[in-house]
N, C-alpha and C positions, 0 to 999 in steps of 0.2 A: 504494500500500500504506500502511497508517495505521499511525500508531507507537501504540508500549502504550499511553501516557497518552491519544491520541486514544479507545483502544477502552474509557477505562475509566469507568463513571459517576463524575458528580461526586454529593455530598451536599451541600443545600444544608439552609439556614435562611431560611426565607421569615416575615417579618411584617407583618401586618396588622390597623388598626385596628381596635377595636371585638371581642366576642366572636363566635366561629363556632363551631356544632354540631359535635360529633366523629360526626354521621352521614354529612356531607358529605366526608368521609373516602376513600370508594370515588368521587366524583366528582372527588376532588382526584388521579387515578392513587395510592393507596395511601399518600398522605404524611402521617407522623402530624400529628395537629391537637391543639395541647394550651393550654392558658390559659398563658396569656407571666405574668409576675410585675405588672405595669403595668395589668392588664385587658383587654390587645391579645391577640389571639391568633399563637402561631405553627406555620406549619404546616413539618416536616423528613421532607428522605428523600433517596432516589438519584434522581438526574434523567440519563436517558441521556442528551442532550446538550444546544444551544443552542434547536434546534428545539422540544425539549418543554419547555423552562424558559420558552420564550414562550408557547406553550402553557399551561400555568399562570398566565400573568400575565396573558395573556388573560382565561381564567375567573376572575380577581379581578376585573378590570373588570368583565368580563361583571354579576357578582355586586351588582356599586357598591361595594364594599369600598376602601378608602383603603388603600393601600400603604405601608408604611412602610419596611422595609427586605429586602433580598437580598444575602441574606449567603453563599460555599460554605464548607464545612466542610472542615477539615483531617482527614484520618483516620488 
């Protein structure tokens, strides 16, 4: 049986260099994409769990995109 915080999404802040379309949006599962202050883009949302947050980091690579940071949000 899973305890609360296991069943509950985390929010992260994912960044990555370089800018990214805010089309790629619905590819990114629904995570908002917005210009970082720096010229990097960051993309934020709810990540159900480990599995889909590699998921994600996955399709950065996928993408060629440079990683920069992963960060979760406090909410």
């Amino acid at each position: 049986m899973m305890n609360e915080h296991a069943r509950k999404q985390s929010e992260y802040e994912i960044k990555v260099a370089g800018q990214l379309d805010g089309r790629w949006q619905e590819w990114f599962d629904g995570l908002t994409i917005s210009p970082g202050d720096d010229g990097n883009t960051v993309l934020r949302g709810p990540i159900r769990d480990q599995a889909a947050l590699h998921g994600v980091l996955k399709k950065i690579n996928n993408l060629g995109l440079t990683l920069i940071s992963v960060n979760p949000v406090n909410l």
